[in-house]
N, CA, C and O atoms as CSV, one atom per row, in Angstrom:
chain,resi,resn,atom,element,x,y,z
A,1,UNK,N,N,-15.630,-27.245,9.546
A,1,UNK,CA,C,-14.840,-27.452,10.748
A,1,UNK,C,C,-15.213,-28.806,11.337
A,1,UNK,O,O,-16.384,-29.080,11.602
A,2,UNK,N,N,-14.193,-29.659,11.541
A,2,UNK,CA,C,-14.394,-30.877,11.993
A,2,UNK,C,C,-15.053,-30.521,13.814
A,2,UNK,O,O,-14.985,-29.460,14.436
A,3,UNK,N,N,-15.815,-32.212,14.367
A,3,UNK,CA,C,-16.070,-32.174,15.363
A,3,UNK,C,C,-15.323,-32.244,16.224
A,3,UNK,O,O,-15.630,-31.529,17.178
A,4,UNK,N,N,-14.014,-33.071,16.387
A,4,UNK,CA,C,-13.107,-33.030,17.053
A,4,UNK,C,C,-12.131,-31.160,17.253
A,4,UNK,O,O,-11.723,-30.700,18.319
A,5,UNK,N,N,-12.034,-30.571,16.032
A,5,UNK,CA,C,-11.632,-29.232,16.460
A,5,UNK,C,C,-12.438,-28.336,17.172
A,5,UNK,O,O,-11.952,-27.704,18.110
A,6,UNK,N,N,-13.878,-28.173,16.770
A,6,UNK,CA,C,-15.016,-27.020,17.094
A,6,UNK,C,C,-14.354,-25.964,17.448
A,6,UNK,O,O,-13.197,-25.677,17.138
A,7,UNK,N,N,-15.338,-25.179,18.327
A,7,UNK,CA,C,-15.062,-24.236,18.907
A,7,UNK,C,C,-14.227,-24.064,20.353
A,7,UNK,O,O,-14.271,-24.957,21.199
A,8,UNK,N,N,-13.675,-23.176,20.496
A,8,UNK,CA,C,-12.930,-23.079,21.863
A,8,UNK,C,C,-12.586,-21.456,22.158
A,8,UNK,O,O,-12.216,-20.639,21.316
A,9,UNK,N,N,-12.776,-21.261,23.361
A,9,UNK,CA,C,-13.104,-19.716,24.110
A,9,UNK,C,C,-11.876,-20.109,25.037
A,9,UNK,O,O,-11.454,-21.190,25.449
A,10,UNK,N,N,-11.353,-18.379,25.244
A,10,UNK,CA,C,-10.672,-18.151,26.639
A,10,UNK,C,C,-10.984,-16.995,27.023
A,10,UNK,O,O,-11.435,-16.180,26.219
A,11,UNK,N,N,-10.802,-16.696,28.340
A,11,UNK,CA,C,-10.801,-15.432,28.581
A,11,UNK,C,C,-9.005,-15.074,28.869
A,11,UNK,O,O,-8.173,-15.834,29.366
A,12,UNK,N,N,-8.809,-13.664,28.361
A,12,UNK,CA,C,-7.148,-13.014,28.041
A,12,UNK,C,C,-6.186,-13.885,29.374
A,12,UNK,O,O,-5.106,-14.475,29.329
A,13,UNK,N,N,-7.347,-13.579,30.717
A,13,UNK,CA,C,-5.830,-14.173,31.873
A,13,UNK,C,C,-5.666,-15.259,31.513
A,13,UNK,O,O,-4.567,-15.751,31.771
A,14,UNK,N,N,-6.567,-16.004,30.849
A,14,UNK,CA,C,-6.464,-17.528,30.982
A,14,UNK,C,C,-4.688,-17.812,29.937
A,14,UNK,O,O,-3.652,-18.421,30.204
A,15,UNK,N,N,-5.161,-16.989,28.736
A,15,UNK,CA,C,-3.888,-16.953,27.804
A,15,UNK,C,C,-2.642,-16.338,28.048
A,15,UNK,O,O,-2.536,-15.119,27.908
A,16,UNK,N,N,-1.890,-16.887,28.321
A,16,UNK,CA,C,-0.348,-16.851,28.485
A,16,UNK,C,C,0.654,-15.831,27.340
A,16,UNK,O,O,0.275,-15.870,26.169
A,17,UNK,N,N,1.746,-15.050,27.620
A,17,UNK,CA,C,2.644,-14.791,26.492
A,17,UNK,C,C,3.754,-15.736,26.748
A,17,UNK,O,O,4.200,-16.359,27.712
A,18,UNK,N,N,4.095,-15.541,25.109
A,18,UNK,CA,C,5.168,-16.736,25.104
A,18,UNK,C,C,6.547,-16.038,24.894
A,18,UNK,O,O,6.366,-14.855,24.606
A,19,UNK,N,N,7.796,-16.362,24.939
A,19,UNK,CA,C,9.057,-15.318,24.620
A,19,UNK,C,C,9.033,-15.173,23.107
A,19,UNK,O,O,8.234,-15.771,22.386
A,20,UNK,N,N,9.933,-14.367,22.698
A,20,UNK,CA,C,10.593,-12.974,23.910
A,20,UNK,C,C,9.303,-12.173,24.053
A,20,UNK,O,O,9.479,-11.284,24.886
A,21,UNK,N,N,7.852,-12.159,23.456
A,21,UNK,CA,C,7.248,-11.226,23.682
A,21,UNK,C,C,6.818,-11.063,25.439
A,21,UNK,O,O,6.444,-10.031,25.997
A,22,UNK,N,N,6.996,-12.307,25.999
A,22,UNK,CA,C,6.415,-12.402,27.477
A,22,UNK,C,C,7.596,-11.616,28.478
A,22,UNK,O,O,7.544,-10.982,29.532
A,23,UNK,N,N,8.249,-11.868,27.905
A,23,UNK,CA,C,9.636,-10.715,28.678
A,23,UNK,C,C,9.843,-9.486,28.573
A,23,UNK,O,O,10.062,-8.879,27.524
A,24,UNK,N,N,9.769,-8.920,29.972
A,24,UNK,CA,C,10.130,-7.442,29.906
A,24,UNK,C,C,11.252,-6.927,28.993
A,24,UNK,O,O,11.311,-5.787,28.532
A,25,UNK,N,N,11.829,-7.576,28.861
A,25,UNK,CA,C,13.397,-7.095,28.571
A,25,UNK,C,C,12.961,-6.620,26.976
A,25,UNK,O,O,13.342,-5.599,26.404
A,26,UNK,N,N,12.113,-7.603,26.479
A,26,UNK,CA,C,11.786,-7.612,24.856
A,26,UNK,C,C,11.095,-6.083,24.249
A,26,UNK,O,O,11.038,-5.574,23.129
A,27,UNK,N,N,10.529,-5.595,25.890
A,27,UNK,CA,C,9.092,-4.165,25.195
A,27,UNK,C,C,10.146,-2.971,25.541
A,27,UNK,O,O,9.670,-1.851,25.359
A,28,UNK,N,N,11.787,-3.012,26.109
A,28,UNK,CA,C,12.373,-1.525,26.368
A,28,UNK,C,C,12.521,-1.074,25.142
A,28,UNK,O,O,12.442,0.145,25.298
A,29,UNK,N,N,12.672,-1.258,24.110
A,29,UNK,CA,C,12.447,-0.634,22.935
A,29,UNK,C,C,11.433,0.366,22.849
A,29,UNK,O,O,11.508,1.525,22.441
A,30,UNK,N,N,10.483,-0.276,23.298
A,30,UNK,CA,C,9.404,0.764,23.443
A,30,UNK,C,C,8.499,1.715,24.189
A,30,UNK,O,O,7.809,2.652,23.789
A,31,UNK,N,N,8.686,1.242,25.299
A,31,UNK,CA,C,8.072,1.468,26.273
A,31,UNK,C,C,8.838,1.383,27.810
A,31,UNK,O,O,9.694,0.535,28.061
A,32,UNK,N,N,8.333,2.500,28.869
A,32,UNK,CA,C,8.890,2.415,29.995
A,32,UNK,C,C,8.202,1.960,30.662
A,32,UNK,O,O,8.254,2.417,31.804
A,33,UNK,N,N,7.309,0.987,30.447
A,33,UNK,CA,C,6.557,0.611,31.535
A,33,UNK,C,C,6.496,-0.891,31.581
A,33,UNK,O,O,5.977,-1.645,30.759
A,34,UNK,N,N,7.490,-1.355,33.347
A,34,UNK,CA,C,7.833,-2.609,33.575
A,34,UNK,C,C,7.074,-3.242,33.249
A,34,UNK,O,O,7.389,-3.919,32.270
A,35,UNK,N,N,5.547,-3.464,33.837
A,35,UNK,CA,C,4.113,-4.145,33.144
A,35,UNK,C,C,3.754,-4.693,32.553
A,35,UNK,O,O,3.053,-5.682,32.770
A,36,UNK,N,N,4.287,-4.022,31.039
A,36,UNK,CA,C,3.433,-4.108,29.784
A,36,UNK,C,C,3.729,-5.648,29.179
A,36,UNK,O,O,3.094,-6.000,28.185
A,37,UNK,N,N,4.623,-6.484,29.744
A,37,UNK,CA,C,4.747,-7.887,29.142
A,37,UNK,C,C,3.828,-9.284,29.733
A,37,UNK,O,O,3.454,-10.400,29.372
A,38,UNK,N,N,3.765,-8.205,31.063
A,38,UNK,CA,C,2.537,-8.967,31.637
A,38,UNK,C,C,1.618,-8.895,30.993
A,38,UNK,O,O,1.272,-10.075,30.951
A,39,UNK,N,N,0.927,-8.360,30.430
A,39,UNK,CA,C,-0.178,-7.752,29.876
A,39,UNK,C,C,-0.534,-7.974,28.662
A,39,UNK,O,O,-1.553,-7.476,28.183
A,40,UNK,N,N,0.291,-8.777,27.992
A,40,UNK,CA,C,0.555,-9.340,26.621
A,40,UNK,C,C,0.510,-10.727,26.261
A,40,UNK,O,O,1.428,-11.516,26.482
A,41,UNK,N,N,-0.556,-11.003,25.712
A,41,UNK,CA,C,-0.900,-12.635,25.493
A,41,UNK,C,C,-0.841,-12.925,24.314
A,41,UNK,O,O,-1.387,-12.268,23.428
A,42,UNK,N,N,-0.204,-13.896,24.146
A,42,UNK,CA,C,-0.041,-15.013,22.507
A,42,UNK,C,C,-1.347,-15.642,22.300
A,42,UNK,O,O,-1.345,-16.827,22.633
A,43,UNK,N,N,-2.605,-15.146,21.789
A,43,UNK,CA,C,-3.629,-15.367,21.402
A,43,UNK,C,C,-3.732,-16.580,20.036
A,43,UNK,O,O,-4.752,-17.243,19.847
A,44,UNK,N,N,-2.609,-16.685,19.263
A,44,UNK,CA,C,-2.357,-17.375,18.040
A,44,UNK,C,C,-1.778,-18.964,18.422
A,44,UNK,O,O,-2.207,-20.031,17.983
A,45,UNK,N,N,-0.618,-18.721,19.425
A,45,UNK,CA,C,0.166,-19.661,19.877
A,45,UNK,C,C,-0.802,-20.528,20.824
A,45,UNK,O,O,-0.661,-21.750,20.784
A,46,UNK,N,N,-1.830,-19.945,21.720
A,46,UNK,CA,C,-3.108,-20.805,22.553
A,46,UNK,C,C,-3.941,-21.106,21.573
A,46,UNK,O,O,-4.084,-22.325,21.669
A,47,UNK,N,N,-4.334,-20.870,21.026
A,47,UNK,CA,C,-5.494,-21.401,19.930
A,47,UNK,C,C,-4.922,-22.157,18.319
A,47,UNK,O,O,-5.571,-22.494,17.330
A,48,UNK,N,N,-3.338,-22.223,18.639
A,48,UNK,CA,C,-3.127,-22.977,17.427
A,48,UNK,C,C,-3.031,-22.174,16.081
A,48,UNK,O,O,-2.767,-22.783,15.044
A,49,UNK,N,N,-3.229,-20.893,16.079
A,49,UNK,CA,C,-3.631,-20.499,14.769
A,49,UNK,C,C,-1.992,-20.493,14.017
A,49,UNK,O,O,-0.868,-20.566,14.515
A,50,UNK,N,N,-2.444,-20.380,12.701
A,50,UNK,CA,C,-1.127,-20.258,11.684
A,50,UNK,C,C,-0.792,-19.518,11.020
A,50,UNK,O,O,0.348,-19.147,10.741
A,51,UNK,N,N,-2.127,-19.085,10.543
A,51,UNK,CA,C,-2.697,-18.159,8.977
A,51,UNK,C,C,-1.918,-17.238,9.016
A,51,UNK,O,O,-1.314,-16.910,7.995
A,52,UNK,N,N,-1.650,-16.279,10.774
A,52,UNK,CA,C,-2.414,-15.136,10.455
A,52,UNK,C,C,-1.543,-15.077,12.316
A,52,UNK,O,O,-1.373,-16.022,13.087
A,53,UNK,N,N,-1.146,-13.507,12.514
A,53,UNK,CA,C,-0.660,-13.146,14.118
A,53,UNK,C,C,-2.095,-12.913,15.079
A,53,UNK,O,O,-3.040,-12.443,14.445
A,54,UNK,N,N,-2.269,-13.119,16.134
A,54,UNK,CA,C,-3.161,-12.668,16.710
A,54,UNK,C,C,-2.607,-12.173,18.553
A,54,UNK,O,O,-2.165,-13.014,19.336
A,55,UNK,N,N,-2.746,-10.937,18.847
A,55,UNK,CA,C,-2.154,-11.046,20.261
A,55,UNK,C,C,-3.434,-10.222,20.714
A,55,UNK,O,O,-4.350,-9.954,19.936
A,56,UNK,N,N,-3.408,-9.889,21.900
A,56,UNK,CA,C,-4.118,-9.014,22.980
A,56,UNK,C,C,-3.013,-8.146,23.893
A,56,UNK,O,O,-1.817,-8.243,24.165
A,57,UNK,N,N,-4.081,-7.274,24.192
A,57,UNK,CA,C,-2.784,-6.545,25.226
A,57,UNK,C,C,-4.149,-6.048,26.386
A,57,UNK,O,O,-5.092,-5.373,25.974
A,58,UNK,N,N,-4.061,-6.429,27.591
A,58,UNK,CA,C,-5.270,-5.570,27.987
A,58,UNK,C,C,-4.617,-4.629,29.084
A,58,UNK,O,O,-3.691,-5.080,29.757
A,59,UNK,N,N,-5.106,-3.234,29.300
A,59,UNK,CA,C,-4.642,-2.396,30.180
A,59,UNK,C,C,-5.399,-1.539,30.439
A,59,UNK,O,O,-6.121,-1.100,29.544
A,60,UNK,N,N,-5.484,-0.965,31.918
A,60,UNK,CA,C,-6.011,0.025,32.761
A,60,UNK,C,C,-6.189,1.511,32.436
A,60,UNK,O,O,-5.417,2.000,31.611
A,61,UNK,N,N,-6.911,2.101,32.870
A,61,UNK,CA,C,-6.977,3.678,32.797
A,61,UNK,C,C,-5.338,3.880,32.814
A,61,UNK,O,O,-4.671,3.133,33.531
A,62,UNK,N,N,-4.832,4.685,32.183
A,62,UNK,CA,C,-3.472,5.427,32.214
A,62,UNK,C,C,-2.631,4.460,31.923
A,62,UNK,O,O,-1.488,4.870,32.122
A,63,UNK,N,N,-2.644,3.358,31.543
A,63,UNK,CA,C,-2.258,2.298,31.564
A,63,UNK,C,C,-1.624,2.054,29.514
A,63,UNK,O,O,-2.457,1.901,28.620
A,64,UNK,N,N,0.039,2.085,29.214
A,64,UNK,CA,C,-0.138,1.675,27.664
A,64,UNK,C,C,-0.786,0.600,26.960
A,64,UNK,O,O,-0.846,-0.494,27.522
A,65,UNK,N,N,-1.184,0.721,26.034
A,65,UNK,CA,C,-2.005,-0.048,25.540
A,65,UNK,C,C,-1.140,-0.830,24.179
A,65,UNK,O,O,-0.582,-1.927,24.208
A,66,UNK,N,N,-1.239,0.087,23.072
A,66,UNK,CA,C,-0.098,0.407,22.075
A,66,UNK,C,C,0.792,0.737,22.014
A,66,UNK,O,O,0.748,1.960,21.887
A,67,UNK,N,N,2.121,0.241,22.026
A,67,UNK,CA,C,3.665,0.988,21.929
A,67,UNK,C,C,3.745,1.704,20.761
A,67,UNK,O,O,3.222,1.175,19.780
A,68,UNK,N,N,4.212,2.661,20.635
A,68,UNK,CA,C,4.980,3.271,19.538
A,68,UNK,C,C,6.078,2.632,18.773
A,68,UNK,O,O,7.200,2.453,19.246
A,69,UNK,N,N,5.655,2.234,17.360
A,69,UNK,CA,C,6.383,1.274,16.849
A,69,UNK,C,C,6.745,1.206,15.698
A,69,UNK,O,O,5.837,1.505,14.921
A,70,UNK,N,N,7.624,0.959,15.254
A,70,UNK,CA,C,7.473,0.362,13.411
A,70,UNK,C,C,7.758,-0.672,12.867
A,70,UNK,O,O,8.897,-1.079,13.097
A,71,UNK,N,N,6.826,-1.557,11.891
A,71,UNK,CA,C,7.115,-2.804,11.313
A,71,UNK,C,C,7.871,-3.082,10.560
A,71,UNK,O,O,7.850,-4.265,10.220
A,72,UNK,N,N,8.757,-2.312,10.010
A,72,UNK,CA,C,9.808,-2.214,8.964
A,72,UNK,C,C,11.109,-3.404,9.593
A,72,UNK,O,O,11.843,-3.976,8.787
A,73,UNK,N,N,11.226,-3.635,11.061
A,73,UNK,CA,C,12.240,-4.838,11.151
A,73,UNK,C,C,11.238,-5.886,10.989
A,73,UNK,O,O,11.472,-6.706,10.101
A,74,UNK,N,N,10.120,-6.028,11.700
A,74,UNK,CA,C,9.569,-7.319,11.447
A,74,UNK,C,C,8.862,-7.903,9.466
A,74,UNK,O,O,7.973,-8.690,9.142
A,75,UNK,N,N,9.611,-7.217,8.806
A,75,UNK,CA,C,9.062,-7.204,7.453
A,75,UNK,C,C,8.155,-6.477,6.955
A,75,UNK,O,O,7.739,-6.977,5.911
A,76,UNK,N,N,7.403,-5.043,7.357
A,76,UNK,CA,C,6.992,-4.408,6.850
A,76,UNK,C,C,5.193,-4.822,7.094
A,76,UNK,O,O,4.301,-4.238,6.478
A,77,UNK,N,N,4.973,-5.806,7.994
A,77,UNK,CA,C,3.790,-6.156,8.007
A,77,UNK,C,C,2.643,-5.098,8.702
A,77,UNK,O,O,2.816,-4.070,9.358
A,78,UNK,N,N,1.385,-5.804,8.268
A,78,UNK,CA,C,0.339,-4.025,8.704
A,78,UNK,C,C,-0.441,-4.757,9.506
A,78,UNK,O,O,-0.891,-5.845,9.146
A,79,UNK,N,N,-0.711,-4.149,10.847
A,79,UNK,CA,C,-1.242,-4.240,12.052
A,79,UNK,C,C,-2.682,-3.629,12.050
A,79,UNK,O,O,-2.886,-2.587,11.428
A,80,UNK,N,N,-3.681,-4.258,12.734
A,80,UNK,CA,C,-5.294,-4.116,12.831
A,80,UNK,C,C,-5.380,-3.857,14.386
A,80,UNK,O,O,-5.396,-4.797,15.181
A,81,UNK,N,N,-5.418,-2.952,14.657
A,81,UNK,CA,C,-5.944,-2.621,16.112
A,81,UNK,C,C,-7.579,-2.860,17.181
A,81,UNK,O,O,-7.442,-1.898,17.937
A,82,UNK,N,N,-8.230,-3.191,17.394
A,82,UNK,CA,C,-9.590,-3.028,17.684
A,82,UNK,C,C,-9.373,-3.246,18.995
A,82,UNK,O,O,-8.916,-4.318,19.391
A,83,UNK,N,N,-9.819,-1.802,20.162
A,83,UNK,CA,C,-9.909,-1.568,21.090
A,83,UNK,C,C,-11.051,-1.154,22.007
A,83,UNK,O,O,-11.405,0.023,22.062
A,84,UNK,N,N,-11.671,-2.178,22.778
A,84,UNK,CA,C,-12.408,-2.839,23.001
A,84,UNK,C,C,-12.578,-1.991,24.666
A,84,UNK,O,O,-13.410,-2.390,25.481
């Protein structure tokens, strides 16, 4: 890793979502809860990454975390959860 790239930290508020995932309108598919787009940060799109998706979702007691979903429109791709 070059010196000019190194390392770089955020904490989740600091990271932003980007559309359509940052829009409510984008999660009624899944979910009834106005919230949840707030709550959803482009972790890949702030840090540049390419490889590879990376998001966060952080939420409260009673609060969704995971939508109920299937990857079969987005191409069938397989999702890694780690809940923290």
């Amino acid at each position: 890793m070059s010196a000019e790239r190194g390392w770089r930290t955020a904490r989740i508020e600091e990271i932003p979502g980007v559309p359509p995932a940052s829009e409510p309108a984008y999660w009624q598919e899944w979910t009834e809860d106005p919230g949840y787009a707030s709550r959803w940060h482009s972790v890949r799109e702030h840090f540049g990454i390419e490889a590879f998706g990376v998001n966060a979702c952080k939420a409260a007691a009673g609060e969704e975390l995971v939508v109920p979903h299937d990857e079969s429109s987005f191409g069938g791709q397989e999702e890694l959860y780690a809940v923290v």
